[in-house]
C-alpha positions in Angstrom: -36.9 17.2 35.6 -33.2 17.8 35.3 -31.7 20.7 33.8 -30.3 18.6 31.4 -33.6 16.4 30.6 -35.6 17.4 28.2 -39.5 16.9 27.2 -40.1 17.7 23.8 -43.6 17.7 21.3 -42.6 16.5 17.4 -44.8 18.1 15.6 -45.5 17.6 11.5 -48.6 18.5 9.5 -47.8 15.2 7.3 -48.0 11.3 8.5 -46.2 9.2 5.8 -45.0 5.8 5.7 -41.7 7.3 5.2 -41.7 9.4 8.3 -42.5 6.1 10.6 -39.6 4.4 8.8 -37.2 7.2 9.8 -38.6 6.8 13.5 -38.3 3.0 13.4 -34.4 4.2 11.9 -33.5 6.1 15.5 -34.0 2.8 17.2 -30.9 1.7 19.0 -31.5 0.3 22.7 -27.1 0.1 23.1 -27.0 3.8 22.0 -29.4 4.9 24.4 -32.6 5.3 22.0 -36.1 3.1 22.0 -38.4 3.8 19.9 -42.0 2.6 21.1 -44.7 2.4 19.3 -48.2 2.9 21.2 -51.0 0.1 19.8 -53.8 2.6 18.3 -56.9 3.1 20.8 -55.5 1.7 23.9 -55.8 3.9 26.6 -54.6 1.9 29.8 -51.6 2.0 31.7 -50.9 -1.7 31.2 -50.9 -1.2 27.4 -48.6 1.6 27.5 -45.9 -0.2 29.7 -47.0 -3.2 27.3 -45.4 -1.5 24.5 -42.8 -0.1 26.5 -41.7 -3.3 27.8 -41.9 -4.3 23.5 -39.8 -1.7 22.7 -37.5 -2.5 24.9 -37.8 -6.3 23.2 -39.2 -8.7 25.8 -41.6 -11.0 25.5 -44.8 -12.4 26.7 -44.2 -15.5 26.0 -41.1 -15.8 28.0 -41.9 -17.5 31.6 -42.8 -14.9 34.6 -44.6 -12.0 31.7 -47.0 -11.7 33.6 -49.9 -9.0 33.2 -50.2 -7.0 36.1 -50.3 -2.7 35.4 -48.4 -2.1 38.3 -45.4 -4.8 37.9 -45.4 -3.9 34.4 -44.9 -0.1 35.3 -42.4 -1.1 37.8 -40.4 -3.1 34.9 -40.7 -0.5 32.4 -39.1 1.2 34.9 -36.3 -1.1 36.0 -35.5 -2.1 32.4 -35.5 1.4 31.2 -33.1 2.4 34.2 -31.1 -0.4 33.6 -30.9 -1.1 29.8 -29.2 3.2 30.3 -31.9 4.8 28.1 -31.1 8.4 27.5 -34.0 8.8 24.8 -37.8 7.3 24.7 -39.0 8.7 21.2 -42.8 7.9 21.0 -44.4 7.7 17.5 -47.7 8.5 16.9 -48.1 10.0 20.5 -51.0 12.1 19.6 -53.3 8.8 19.2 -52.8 8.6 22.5 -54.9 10.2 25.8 -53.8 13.2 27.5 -53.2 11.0 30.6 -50.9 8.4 29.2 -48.6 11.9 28.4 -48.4 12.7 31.8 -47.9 8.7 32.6 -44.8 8.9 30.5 -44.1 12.3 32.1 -44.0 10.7 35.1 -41.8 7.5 33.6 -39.3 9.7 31.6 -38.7 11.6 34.8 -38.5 8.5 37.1 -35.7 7.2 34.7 -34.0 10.6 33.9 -34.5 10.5 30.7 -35.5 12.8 27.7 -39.2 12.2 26.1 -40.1 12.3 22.6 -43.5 12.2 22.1 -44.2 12.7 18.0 -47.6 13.8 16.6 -47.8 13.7 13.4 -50.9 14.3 11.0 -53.0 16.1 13.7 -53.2 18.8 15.8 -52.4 18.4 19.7 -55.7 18.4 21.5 -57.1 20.6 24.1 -56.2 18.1 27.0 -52.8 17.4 25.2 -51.6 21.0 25.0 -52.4 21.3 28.7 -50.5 18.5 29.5 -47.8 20.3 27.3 -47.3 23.7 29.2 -47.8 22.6 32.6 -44.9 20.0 32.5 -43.2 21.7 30.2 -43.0 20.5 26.9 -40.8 22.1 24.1 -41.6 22.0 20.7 -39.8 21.5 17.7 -40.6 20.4 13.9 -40.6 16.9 12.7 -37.5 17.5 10.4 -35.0 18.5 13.3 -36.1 15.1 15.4 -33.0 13.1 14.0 -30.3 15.2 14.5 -31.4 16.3 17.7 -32.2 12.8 19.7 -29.1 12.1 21.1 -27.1 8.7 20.6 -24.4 8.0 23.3 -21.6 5.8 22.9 -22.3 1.9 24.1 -21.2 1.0 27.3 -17.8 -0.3 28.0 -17.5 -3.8 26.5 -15.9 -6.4 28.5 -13.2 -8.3 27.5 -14.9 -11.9 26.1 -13.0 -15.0 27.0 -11.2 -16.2 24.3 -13.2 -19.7 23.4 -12.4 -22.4 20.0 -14.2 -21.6 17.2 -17.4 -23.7 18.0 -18.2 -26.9 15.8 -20.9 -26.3 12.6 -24.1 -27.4 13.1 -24.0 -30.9 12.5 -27.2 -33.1 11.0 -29.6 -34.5 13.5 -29.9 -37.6 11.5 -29.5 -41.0 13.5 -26.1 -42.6 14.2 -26.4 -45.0 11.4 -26.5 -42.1 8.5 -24.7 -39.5 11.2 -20.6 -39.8 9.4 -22.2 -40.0 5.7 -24.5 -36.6 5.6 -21.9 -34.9 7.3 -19.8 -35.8 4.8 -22.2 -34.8 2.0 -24.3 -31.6 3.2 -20.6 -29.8 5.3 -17.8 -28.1 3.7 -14.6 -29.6 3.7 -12.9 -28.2 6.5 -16.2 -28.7 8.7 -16.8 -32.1 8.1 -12.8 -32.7 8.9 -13.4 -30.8 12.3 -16.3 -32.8 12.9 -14.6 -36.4 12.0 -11.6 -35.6 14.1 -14.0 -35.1 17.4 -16.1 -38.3 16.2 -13.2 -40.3 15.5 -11.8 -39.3 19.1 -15.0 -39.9 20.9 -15.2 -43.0 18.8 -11.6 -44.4 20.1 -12.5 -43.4 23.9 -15.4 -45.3 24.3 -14.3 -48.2 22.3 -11.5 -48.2 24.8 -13.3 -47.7 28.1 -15.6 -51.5 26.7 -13.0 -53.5 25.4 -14.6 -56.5 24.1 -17.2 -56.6 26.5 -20.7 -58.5 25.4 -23.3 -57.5 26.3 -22.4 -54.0 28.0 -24.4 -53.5 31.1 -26.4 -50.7 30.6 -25.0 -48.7 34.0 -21.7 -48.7 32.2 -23.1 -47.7 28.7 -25.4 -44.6 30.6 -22.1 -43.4 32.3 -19.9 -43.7 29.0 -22.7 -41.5 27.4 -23.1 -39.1 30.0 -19.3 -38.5 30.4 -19.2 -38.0 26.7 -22.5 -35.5 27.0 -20.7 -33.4 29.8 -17.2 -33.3 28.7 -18.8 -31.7 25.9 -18.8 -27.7 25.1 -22.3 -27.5 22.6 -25.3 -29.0 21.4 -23.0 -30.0 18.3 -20.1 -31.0 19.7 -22.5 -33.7 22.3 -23.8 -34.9 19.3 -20.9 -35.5 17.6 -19.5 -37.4 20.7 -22.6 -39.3 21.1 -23.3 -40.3 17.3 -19.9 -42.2 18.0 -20.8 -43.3 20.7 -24.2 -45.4 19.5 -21.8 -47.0 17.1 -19.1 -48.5 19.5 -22.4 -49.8 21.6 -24.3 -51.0 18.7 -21.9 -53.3 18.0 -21.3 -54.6 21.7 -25.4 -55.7 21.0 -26.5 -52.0 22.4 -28.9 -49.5 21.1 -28.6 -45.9 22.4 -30.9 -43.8 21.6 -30.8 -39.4 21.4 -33.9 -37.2 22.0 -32.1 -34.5 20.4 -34.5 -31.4 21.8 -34.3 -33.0 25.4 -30.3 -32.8 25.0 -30.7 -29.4 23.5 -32.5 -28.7 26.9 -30.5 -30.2 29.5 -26.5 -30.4 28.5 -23.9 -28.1 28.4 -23.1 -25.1 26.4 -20.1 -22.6 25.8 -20.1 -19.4 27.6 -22.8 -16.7 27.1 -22.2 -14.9 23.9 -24.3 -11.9 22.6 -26.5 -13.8 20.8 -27.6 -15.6 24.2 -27.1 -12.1 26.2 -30.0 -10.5 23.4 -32.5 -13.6 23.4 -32.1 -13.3 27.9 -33.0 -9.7 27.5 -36.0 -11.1 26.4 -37.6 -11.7 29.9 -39.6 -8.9 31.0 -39.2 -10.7 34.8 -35.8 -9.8 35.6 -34.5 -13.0 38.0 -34.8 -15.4 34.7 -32.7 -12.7 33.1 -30.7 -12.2 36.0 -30.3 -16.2 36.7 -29.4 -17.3 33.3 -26.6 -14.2 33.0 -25.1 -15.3 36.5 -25.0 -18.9 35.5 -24.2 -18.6 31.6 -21.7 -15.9 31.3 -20.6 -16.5 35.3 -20.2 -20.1 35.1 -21.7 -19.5 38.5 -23.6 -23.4 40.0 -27.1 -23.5 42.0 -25.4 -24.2 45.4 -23.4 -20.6 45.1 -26.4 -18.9 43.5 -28.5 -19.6 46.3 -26.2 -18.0 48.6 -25.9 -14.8 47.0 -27.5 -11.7 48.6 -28.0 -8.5 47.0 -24.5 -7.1 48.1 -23.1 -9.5 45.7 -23.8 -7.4 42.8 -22.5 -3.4 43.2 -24.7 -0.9 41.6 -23.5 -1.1 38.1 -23.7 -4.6 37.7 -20.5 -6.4 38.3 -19.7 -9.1 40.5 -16.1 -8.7 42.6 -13.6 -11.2 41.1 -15.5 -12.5 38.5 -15.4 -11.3 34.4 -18.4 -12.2 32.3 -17.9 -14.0 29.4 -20.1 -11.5 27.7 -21.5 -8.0 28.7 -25.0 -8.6 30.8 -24.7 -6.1 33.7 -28.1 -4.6 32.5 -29.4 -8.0 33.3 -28.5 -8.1 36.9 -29.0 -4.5 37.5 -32.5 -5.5 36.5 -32.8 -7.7 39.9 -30.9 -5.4 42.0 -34.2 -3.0 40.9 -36.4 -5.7 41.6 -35.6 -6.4 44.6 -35.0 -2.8 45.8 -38.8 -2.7 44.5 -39.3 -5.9 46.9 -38.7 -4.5 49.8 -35.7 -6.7 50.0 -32.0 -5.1 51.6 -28.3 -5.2 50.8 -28.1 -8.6 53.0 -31.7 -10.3 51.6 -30.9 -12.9 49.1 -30.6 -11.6 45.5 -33.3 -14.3 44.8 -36.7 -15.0 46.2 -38.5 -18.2 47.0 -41.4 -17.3 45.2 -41.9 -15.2 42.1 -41.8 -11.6 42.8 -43.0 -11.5 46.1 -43.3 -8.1 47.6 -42.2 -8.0 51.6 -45.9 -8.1 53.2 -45.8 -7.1 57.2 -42.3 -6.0 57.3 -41.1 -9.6 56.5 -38.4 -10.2 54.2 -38.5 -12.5 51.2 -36.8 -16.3 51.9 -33.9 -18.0 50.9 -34.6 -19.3 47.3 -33.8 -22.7 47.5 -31.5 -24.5 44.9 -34.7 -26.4 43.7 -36.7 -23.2 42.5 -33.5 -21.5 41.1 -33.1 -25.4 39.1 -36.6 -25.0 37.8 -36.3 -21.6 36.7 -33.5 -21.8 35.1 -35.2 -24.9 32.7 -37.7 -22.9 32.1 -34.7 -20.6 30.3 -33.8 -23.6 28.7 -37.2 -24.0 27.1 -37.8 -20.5 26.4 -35.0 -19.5 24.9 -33.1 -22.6 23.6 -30.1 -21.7 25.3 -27.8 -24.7 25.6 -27.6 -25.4 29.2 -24.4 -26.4 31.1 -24.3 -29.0 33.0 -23.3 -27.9 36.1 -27.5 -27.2 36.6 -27.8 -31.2 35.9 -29.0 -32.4 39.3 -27.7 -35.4 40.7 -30.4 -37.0 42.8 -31.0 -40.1 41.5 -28.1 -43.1 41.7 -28.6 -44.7 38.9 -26.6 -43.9 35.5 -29.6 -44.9 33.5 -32.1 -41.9 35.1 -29.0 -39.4 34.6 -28.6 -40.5 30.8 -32.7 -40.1 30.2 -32.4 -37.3 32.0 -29.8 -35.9 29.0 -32.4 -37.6 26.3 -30.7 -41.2 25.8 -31.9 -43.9 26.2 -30.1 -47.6 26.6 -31.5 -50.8 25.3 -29.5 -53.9 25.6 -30.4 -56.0 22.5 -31.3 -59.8 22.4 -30.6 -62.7 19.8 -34.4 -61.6 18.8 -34.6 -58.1 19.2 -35.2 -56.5 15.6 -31.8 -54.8 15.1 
């Protein structure tokens, strides 16, 4: 323990509802406080880091979770280390065994950081207050706890790249209905913004066919997907596209959107905080890591897979580059991890596999472009995050696999097709 870390027992003859509200209240992860919240009668390691890892706001169901004691006390770690946590305030601690104090002991020390274990309602018992003098423990009275637990100022902000205001969010109705319930369910000004990037998309493509009848449905895939890529979100690609189905309808055409399946594979703008909190979800910190390098990088596969540790310094930045958000926590995380690894300043900054640990001496492989494409899907998926399309592979030739590959479809119509 440093002299400036401190362990302290909160101690309070009374347990009200009120009291865990005014915990809950000191719980600000970008001032340096978590609050964690121990489930009742767990007394294993993995269920303490579990609710560390909770507190700390990722989630199980987010891809790589995984349920391992150790690599969850090595994340708790890594998170806690990297997320800056100068305060773990633990409610309830004295429903908890005398060992999972010392585990935290160990934890808050690991991470220089002060402890806060509050027992409220109960006496400490005989293994507790052991655990208390030999680490040591200080004690102080419930009522001091706020204005004691220290809040430091948020880290440095970056500067965001100045974007347009994004597009509403626009109806997912079909093409044929697409202009009309725009018009009726957005305001005003919306639906004007809206008609202006229809109307545009609308003269492009309308254009690019000239009178052509029937279009061949090469040409059609590539007007769609040029529309889907020039396109900076979900709403603006639908926009685009809703115009689109109407130019090619009537050159005897039918286009059709799988909405969620563009949602999952087109572009979007550049990482803001909303995308930054639901990527601090991952408890596994390359799908963290991966989608803050390629959302608020703008940073492709081919470059990614290149990158060794050195790449990112100790606090998190990459030379010559400026996030369009703040996520250095987020790659911090993977430096951790693959310190933890085994892996040096010249191993790659990802691995082939998922968190392989260097067995024999050998160091992790390259990861190829491949796993970092699949991984960074499963992002897509997990979180919803709209993703750009510079992660859109380009392996097949034809037009039409790219354009299913965005969700649409082509489907040249016949004098009897049912229109």
């Amino acid at each position: 323990m440093t002299a400036s870390q401190t362990f302290t027992v909160v101690l309070d003859d009374e347990d009200t509802p009120e009291q865990l509200a005014a915990l809950r209240a000191l719980h600000a992860p970008s001032h340096g406080v978590v609050v964690c919240e121990p489930a009742p009668l767990k007394s294993s390691l993995h269920w303490l880091v579990s609710d560390i890892l909770a507190a700390l706001g990722k989630r199980e169901d987010f891809n790589g979770a995984g349920r391992a004691a150790d690599r969850g006390w090595a994340r708790a770690i890594m998170w806690l280390i990297a997320e800056d946590v100068t305060d773990l305030v633990v409610a309830r601690a004295g429903a908890l065994a005398a060992a999972q104090w010392v585990d935290l002991g160990q934890i808050a020390a690991i991470c220089q950081m002060n402890l806060w274990l509050v027992v409220l309602g109960r006496p400490m018992t005989k293994a507790q207050s052991r655990v208390a003098r030999e680490w040591p423990f200080a004690r102080v009275r419930y009522e001091g706890l706020p204005s004691i637990v220290g809040r430091k100022t948020p880290r440095g902000q970056a500067q965001a790249v100045t974007t347009a205001v994004p597009l509403p969010e626009v109806p997912t109705v079909d093409f044929t209905a697409f202009r009309a319930v725009c018009r009726s369910t957005l305001s005003g000004a919306d639906f004007s913004r809206v008609e202006r990037v229809y109307e545009k998309a609308l003269t492009r493509v309308a254009r690019k066919v000239g009178r052509r009848r029937p279009i061949d449905v090469n040409l059609a895939a590539e007007l769609c997907c040029s529309e889907v890529e020039d396109s900076e979100d979900l709403n603006d690609a639908l926009a685009r596209l809703r115009a689109a189905q109407s130019v090619l309808f009537d050159r005897d055409t039918l286009v059709r959107v799988r909405v969620a399946q563009l949602a999952a594979n087109t572009p979007r703008r550049p990482l803001d905080e909303k995308g930054a909190t639901l990527l601090r979800g991952y408890a596994a910190p390359e799908y963290a890591c991966l989608g803050a390098l390629a959302l608020a990088y703008d940073i492709n596969p081919q470059t990614l897979a290149t990158f060794s540790m050195s790449a990112i310094s100790p606090e998190g930045r990459l030379e010559n580059f400026e996030p369009s958000t703040p996520v250095a926590p987020l790659l911090i995380a993977q430096r951790l991890q693959r310190a933890w690894d085994g892996a040096d300043e010249i191993d790659p900054l990802f691995s082939s596999g998922y968190a392989n640990l260097s067995i024999g001496g050998t160091r992790p492989s390259p990861t190829l472009e491949s796993s970092l494409h699949q991984r960074f899907r499963a992002i897509g998926r997990d979180t919803g995050i709209f993703t750009p399309a510079a992660w859109s592979r380009r392996v097949e030739i034809s037009p039409v696999r790219q354009a299913a590959a965005y969700g649409v479809t082509i489907h040249p119509l016949t004098s009897d097709t049912d229109r």
